[in-house]
FITOR-169619 format. One record per atom (N, C-alpha, C): atom name; residue in one letter; x, y, z. Coordinates in pm, whole numbers. Example, Ala and Ser with C-alpha at 12.3 -4.5 7.8 and 13.67 -1.06 7.14 Angstrom:
2
name,resn,c1,c2,c3
N,A,1319,-569,780
CA,A,1230,-450,780
C,A,1320,-330,780
N,S,1285,-225,708
CA,S,1367,-106,714
C,S,1290,3,787
end
This chain:
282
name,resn,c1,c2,c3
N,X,9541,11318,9788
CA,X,9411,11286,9846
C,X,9310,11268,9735
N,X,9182,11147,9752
CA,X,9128,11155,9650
C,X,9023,11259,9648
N,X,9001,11253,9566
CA,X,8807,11324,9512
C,X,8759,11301,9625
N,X,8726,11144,9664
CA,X,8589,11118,9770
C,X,8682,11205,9916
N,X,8800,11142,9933
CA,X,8862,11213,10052
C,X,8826,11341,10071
N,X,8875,11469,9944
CA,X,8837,11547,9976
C,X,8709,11651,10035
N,X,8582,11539,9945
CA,X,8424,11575,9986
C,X,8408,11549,10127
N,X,8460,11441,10165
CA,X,8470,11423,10315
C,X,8518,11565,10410
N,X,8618,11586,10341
CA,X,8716,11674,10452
C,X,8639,11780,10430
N,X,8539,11859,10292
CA,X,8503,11931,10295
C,X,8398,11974,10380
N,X,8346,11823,10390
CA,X,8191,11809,10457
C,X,8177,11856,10581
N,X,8323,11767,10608
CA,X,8310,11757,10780
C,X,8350,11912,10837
N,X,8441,11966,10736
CA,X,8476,12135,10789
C,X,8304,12189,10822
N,X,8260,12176,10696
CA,X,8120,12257,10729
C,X,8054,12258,10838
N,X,8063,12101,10862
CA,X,7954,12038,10962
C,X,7990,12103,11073
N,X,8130,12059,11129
CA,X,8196,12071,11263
C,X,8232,12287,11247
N,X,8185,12322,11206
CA,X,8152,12466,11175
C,X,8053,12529,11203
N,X,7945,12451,11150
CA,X,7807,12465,11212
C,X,7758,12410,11362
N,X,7834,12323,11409
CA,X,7823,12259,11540
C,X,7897,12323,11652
N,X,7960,12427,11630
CA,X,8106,12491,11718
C,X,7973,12562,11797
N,X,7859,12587,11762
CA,X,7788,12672,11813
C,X,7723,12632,11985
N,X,7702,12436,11892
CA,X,7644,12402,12023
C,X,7726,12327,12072
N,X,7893,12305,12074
CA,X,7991,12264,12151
C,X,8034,12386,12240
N,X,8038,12514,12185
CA,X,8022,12623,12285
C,X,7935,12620,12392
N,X,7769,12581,12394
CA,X,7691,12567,12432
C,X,7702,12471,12556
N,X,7780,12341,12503
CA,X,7779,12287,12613
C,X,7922,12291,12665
N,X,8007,12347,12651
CA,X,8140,12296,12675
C,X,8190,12282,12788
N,X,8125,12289,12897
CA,X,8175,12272,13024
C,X,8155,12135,13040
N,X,8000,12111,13004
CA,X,7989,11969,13008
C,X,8054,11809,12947
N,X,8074,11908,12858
CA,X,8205,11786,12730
C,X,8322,11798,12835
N,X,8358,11906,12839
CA,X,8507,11911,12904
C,X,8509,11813,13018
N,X,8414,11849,13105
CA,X,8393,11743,13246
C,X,8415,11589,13205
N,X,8307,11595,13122
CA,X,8296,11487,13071
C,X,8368,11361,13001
N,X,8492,11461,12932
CA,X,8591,11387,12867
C,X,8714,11408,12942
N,X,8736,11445,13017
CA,X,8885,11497,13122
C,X,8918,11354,13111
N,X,8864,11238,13216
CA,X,8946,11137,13154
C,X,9032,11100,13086
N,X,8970,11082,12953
CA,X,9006,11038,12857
C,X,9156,11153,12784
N,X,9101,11275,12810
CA,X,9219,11352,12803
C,X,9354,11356,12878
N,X,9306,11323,13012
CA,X,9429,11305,13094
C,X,9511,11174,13080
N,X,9427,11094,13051
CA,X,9487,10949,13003
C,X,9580,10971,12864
N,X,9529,11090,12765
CA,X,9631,11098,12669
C,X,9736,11178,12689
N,X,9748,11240,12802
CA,X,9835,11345,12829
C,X,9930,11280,12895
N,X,9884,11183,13007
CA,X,9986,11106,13074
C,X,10082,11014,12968
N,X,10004,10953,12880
CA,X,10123,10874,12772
C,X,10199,10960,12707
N,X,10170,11063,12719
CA,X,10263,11154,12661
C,X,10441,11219,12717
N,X,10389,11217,12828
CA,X,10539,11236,12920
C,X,10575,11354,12882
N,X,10526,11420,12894
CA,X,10584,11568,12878
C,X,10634,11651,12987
N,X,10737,11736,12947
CA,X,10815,11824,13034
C,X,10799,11934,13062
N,X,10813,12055,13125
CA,X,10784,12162,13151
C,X,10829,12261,13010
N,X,10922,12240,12930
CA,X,10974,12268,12798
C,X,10904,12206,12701
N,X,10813,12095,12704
CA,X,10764,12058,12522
C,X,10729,12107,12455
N,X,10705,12099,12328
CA,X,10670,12167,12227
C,X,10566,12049,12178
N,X,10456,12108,12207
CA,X,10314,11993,12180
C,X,10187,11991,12104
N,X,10159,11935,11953
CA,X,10061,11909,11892
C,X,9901,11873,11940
N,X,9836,11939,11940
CA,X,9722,11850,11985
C,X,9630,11843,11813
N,X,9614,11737,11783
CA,X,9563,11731,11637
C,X,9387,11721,11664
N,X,9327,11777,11597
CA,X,9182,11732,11629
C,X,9129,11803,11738
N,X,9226,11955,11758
CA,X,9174,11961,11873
C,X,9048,12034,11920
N,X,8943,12074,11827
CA,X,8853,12141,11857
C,X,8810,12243,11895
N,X,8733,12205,12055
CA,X,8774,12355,12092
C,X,8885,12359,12216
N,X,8985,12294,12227
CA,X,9082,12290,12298
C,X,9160,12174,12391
N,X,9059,12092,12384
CA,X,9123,11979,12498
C,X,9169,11828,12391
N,X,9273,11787,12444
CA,X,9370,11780,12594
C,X,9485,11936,12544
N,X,9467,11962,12442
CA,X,9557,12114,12426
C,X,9606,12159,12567
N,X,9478,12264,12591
CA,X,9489,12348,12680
C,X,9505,12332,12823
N,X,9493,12189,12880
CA,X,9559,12129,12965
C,X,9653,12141,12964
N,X,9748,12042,12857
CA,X,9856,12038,12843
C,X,9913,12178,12843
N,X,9907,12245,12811
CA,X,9938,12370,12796
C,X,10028,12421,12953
N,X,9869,12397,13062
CA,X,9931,12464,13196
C,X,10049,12342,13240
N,X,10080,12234,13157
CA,X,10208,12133,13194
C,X,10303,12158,13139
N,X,10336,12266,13088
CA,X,10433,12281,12998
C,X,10457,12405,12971
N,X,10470,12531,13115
CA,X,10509,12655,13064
C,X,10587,12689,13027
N,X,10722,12618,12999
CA,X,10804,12677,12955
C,X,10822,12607,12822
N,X,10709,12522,12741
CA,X,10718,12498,12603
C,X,10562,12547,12533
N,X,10535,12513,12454
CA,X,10445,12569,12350
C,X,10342,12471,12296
N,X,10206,12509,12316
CA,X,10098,12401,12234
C,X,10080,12478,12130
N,X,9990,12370,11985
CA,X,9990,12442,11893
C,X,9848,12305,11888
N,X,9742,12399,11827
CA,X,9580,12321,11835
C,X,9572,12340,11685
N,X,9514,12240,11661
CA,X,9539,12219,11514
C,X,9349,12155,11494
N,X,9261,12218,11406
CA,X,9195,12153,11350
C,X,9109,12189,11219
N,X,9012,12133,11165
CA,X,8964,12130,11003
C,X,8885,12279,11043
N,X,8805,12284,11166
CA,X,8710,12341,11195
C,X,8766,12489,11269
N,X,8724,12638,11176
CA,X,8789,12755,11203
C,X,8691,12818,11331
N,X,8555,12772,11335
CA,X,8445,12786,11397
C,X,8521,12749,11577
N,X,8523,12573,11569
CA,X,8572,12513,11693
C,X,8730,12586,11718
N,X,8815,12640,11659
CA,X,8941,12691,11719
C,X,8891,12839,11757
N,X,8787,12910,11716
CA,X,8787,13037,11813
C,X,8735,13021,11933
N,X,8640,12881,11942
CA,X,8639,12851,12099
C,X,8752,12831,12173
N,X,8841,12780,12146
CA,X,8918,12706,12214
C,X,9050,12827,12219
N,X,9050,12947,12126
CA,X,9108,13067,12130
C,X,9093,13168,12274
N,X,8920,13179,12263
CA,X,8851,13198,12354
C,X,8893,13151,12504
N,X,8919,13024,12488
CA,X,8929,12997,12660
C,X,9086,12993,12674
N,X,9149,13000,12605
CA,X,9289,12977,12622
C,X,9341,13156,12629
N,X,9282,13220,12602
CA,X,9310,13390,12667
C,X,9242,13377,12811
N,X,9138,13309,12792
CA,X,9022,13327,12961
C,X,9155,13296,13080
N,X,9212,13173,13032
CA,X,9288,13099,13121
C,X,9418,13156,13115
N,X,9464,13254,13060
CA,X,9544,13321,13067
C,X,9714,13225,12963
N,X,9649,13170,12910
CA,X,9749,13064,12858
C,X,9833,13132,12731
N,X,9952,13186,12750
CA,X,10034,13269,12664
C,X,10137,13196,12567
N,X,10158,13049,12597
CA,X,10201,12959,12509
C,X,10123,12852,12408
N,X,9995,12901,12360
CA,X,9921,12854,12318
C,X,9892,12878,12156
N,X,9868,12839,12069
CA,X,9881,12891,11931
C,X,9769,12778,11886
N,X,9686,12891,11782
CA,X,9592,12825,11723
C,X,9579,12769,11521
N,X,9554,12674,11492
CA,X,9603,12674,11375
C,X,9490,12593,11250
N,X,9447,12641,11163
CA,X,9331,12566,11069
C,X,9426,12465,10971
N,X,9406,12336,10987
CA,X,9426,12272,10834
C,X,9428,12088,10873
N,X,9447,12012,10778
CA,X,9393,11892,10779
C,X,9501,11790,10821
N,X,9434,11716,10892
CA,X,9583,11588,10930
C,X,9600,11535,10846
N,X,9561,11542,10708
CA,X,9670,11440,10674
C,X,9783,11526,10568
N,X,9792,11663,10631
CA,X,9853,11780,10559
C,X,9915,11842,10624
N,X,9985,11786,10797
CA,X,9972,11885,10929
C,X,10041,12025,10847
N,X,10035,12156,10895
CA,X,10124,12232,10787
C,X,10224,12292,10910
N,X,10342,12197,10924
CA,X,10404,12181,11026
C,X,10593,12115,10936
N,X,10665,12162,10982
CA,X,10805,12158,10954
C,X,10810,11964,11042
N,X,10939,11922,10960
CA,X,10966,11786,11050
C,X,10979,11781,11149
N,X,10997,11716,11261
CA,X,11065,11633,11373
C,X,11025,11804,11466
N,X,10904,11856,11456
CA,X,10882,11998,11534
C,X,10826,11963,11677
N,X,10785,11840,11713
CA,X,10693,11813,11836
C,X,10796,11735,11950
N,X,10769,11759,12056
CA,X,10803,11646,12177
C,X,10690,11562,12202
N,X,10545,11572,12180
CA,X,10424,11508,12179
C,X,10316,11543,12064
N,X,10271,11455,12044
CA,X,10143,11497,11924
C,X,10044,11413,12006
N,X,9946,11448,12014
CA,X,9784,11449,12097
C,X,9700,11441,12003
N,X,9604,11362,12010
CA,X,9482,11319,11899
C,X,9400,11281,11980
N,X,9265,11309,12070
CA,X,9185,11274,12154
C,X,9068,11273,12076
N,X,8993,11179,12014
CA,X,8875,11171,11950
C,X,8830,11272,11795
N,X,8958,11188,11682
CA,X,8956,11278,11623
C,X,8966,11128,11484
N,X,9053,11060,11509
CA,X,9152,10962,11460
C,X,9019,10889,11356
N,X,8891,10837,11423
CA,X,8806,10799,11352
C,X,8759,10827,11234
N,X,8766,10963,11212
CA,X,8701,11095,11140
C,X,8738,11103,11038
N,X,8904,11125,11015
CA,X,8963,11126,10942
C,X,8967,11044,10803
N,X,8964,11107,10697
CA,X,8902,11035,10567
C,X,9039,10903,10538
N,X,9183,10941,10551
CA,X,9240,10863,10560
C,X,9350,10836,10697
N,X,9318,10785,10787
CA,X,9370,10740,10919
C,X,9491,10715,10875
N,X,9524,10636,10789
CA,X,9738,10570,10800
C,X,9778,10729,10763
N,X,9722,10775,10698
CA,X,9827,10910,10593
C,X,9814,11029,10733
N,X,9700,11016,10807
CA,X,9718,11134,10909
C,X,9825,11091,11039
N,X,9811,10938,11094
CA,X,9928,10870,11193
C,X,10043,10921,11105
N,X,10075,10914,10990
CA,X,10182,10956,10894
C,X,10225,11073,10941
N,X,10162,11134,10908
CA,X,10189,11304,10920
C,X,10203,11322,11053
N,X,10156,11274,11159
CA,X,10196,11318,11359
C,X,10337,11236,11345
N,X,10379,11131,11286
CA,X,10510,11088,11303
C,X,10587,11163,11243
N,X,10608,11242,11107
CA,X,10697,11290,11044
C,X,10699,11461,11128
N,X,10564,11461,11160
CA,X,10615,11626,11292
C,X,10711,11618,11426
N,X,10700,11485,11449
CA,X,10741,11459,11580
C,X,10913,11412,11613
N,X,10923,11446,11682
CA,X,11098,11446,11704
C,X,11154,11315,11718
N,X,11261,11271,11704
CA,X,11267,11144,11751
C,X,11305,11134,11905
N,X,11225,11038,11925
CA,X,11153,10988,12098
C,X,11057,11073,12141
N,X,10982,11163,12064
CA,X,10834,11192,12063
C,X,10764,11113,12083
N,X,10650,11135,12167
CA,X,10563,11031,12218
C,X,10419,11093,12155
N,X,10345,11031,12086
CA,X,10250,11022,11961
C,X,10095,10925,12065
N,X,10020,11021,12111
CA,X,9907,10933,12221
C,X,9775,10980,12154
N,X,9661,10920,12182
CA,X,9547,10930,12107
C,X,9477,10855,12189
N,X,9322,10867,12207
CA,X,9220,10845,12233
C,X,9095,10845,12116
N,X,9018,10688,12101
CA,X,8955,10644,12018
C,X,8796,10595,12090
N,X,8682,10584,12031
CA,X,8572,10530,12095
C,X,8603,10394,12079
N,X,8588,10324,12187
CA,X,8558,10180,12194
C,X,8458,10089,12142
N,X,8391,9975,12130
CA,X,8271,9902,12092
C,X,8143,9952,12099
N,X,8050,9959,12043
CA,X,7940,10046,12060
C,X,7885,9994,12208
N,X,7928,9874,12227
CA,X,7806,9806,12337
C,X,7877,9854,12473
N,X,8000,9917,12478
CA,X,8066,9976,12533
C,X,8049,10132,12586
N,X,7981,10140,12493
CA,X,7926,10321,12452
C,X,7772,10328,12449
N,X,7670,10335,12538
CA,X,7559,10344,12546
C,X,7519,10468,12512
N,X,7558,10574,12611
CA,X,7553,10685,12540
C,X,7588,10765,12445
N,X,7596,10651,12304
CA,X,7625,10661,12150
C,X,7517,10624,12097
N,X,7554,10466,12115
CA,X,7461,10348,12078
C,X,7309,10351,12104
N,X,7272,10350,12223
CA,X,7157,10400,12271
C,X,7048,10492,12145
N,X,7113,10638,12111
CA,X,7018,10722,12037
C,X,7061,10673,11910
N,X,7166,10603,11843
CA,X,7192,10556,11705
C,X,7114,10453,11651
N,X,7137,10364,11756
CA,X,7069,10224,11739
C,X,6877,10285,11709
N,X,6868,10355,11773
CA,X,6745,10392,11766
C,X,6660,10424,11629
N,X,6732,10560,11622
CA,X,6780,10608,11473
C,X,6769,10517,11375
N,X,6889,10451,11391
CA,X,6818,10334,11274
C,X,6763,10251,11245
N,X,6683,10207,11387
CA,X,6574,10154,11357
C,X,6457,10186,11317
N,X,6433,10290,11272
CA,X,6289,10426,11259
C,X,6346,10444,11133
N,X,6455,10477,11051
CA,X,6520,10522,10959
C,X,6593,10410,10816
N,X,6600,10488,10685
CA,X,6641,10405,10636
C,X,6756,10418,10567
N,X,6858,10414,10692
CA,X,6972,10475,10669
C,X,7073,10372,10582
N,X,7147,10416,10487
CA,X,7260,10344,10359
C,X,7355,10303,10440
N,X,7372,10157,10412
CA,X,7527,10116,10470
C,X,7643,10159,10461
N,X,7731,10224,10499
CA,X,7865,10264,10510
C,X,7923,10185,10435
N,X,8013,10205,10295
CA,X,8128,10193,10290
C,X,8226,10081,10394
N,X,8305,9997,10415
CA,X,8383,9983,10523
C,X,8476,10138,10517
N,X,8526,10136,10576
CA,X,8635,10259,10623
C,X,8624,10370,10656
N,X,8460,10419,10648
CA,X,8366,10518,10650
C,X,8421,10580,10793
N,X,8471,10688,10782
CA,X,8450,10789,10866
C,X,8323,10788,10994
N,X,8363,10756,11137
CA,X,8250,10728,11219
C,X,8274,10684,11378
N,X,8214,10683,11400
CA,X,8225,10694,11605
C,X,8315,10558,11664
N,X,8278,10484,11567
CA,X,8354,10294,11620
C,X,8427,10270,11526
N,X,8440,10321,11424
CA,X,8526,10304,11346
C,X,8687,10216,11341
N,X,8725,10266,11460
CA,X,8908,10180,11547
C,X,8827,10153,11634
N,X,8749,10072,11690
CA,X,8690,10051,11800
C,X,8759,9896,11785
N,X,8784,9789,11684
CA,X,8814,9677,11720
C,X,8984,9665,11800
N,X,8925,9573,11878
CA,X,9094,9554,12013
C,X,9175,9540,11887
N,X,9316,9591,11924
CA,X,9471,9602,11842
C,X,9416,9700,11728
N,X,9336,9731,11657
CA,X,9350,9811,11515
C,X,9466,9936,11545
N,X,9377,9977,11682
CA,X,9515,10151,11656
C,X,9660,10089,11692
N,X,9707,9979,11744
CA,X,9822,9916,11817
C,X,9891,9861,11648
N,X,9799,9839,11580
CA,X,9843,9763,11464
C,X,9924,9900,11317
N,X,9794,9980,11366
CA,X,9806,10125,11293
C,X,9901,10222,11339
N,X,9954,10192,11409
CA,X,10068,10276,11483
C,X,10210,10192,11476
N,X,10173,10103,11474
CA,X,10327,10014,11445
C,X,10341,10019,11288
N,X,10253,10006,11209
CA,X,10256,10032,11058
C,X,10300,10140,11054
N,X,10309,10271,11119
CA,X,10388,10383,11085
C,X,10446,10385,11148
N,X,10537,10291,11176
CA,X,10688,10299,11273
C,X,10693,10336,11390
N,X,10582,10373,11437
CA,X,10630,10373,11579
C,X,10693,10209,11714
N,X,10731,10289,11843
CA,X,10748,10128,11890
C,X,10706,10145,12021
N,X,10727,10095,12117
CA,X,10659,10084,12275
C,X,10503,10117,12222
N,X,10459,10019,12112
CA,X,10286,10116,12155
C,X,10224,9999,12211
N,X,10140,10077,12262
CA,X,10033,10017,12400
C,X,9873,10055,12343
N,X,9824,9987,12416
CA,X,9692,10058,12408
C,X,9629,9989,12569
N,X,9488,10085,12608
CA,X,9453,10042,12720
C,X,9290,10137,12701
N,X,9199,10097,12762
CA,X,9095,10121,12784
C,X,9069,10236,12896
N,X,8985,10310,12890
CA,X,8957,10399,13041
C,X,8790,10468,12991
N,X,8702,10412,13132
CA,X,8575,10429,13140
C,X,8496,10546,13220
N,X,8441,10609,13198
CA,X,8335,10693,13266
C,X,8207,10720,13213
N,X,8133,10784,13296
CA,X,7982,10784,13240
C,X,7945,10971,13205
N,X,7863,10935,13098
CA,X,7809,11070,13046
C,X,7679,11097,13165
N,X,7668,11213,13235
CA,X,7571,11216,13343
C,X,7500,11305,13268
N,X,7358,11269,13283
CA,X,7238,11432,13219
C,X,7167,11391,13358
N,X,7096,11525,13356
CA,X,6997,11488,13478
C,X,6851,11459,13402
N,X,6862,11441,13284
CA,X,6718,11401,13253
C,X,6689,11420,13140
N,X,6606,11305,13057
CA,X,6581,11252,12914
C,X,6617,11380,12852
N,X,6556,11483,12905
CA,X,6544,11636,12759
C,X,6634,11651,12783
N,X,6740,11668,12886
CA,X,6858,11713,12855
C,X,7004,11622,12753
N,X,6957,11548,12794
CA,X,7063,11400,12723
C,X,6985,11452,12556
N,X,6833,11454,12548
CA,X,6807,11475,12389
C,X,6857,11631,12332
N,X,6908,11720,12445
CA,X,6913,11832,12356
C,X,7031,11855,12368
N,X,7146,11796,12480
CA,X,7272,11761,12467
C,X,7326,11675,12337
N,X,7269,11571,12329
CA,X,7288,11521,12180
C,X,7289,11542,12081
N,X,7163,11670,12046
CA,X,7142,11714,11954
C,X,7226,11771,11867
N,X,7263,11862,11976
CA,X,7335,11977,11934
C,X,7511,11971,11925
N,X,7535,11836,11987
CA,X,7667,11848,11991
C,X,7707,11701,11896
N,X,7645,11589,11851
CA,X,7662,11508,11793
C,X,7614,11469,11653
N,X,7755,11554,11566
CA,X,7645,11556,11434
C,X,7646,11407,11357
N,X,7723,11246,11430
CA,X,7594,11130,11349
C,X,7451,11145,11355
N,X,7424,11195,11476
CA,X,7271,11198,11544
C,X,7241,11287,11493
N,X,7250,11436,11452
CA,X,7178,11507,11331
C,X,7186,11455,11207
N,X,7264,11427,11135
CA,X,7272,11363,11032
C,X,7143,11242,11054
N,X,7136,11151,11105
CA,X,7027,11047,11159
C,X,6910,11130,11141
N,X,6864,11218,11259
CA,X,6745,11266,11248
C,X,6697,11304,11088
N,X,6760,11381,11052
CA,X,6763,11449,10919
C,X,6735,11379,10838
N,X,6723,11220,10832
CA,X,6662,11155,10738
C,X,6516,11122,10758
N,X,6515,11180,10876
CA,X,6340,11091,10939
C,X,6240,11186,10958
N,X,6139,11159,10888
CA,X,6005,11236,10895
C,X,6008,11305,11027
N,X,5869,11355,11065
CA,X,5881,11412,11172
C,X,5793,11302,11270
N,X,5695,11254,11186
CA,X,5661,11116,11271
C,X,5776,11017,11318
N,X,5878,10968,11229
CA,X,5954,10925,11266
C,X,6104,10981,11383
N,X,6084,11126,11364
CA,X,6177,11156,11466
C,X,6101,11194,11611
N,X,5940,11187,11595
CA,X,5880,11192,11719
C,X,5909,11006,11772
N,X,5842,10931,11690
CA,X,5889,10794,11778
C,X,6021,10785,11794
N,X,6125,10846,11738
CA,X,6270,10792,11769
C,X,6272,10909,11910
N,X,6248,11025,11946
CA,X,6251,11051,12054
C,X,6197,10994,12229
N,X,6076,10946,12168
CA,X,5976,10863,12220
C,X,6059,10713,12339
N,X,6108,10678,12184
CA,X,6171,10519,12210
C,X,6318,10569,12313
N,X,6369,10706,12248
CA,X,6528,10708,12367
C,X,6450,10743,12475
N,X,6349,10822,12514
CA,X,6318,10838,12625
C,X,6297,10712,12745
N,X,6240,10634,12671
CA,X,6179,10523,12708
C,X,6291,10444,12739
N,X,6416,10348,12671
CA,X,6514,10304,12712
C,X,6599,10399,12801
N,X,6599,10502,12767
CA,X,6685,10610,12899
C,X,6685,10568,13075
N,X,6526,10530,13097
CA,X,6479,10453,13211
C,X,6544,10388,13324
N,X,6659,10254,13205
CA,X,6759,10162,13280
C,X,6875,10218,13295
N,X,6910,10388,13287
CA,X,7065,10401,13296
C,X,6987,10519,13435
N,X,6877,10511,13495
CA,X,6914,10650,13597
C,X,6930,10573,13712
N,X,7027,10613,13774
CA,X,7062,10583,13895
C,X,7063,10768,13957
N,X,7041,10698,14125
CA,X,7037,10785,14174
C,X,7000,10961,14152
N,X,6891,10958,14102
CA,X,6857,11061,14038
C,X,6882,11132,13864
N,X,7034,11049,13817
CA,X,7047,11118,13717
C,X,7090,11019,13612
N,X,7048,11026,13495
CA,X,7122,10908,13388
C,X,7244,10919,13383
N,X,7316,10834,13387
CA,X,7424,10769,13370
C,X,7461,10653,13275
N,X,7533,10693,13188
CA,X,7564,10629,13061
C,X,7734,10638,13067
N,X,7724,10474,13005
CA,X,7899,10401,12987
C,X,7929,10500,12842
N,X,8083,10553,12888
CA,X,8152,10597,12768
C,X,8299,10518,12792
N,X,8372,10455,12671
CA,X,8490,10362,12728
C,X,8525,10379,12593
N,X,8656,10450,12585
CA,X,8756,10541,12478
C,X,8896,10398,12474
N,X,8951,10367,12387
CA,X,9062,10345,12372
C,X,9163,10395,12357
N,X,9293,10404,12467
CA,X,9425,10504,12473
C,X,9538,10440,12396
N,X,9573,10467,12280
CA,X,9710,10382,12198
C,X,9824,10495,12208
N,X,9948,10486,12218
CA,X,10037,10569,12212
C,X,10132,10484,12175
N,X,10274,10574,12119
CA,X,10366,10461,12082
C,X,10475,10580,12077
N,X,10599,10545,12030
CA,X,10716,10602,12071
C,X,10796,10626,11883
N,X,10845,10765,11879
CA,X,10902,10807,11744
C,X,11031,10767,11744
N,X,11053,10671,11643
CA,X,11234,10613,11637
C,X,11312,10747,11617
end
């Protein structure tokens, strides 16, 4: 791994360390919120009441701990950078009484995992992040058994993702934020159609697919969407953090103000639309 890789991986431990606080905070609401997209990676997965199942990236627990109650008579193992986000996800996986569950700190593109150990490896919104994406798909194939099924969930197009885009776009328009690098670690990052289909066949996998699946982020109202964001989305701290306080009063100002066209029926409602790629271990 290089130098810059590693500042990355270091960064992001910190960050997503300091943020476990307010993913605790909201976590019922994420969870609700992303079930979708989790169950959509769980289903490509095909798992049996016996698997033995990776969830990489997994935070503070999901699609893990789902998977978990699908599979009592095999074993999840939650894997992520962040020691902060796995005692949440420690936390609810005693709540739920889940006794095949195992928690574990270290980096994908290092899983610290024996070969061919998985019947599924799980990556639900993690894949972007990662300082080098081929070397971490690398590492879920060389854990995984052969005819392991390897599924993941990615953010889609920003214009796809309002409730991303929306407070970013904002952000940088008030802000004078440095262009990324291409390859930069970030929310759209695999968002273009085929990249993960292309990136998954480059590491040998075969049957891969990919498919789209949509739902909306619900707040019941501007302060809550701004203090939901806040606290759980660190581009959007990172963003603020460059902007005066005049400038992070108009950038609050302006999301309030576009927030307007997403309330229906009492509560905002914002497009979230994840990309599902999975593929099959020779």
């Amino acid at each position: 791994m290089s130098a810059s890789a590693e500042q990355i991986r270091d960064q992001q431990r910190s960050t997503w360390d300091e943020f476990s606080a307010g993913w605790r905070k909201w976590d019922a609401e994420v969870m609700d919120w992303h079930a979708s997209f989790g169950d959509a990676v769980i289903e490509e997965a095909w798992l049996r009441p016996d698997s033995a199942v990776l969830d990489v990236a997994a935070g503070t627990g999901e699609p893990g701990l789902t998977a978990a109650a699908l599979v009592p008579r095999g074993s999840v193992a939650l894997l992520d950078i962040s020691e902060g986000m796995l005692r949440v996800a420690a936390e609810k996986a005693a709540a739920r009484g889940l006794a095949n569950v195992e928690t574990a700190v270290g980096d994908a593109a290092a899983l610290p995992f024996d070969d061919a150990s998985f019947d599924a490896v799980l990556c639900r919104f993690g894949l972007m992040f990662f300082p080098r994406m081929s070397t971490a798909v690398g590492e879920m194939v060389r854990v995984a058994k052969p005819g392991a099924r390897i599924s993941a969930a990615v953010w889609s197009r920003a214009a796809e993702n309002p409730w991303a885009s929306l407070i970013l776009g904002t952000i940088a328009r008030h802000t004078e934020l440095p262009v990324p690098p291409a390859g930069t670690p970030g929310l759209f990052r695999c968002a273009a159609q085929g990249f993960m289909t292309r990136m998954f066949r480059d590491a040998g996998l075969v049957d891969v697919s990919e498919r789209k699946v949509s739902t909306d982020l619900v707040q019941d109202s501007p302060e809550l969407y701004w203090e939901f964001m806040t606290d759980i989305a660190t581009t959007v701290a990172v963003g603020l953090a460059r902007a005066d306080r005049e400038a992070r009063e108009l950038i609050r100002s302006d999301v309030f103000r576009l927030l307007g066209r997403y309330e229906h029926d009492g509560a905002l409602r914002l497009r979230s639309t994840a990309t599902i790629v999975a593929g099959t271990r020779v």
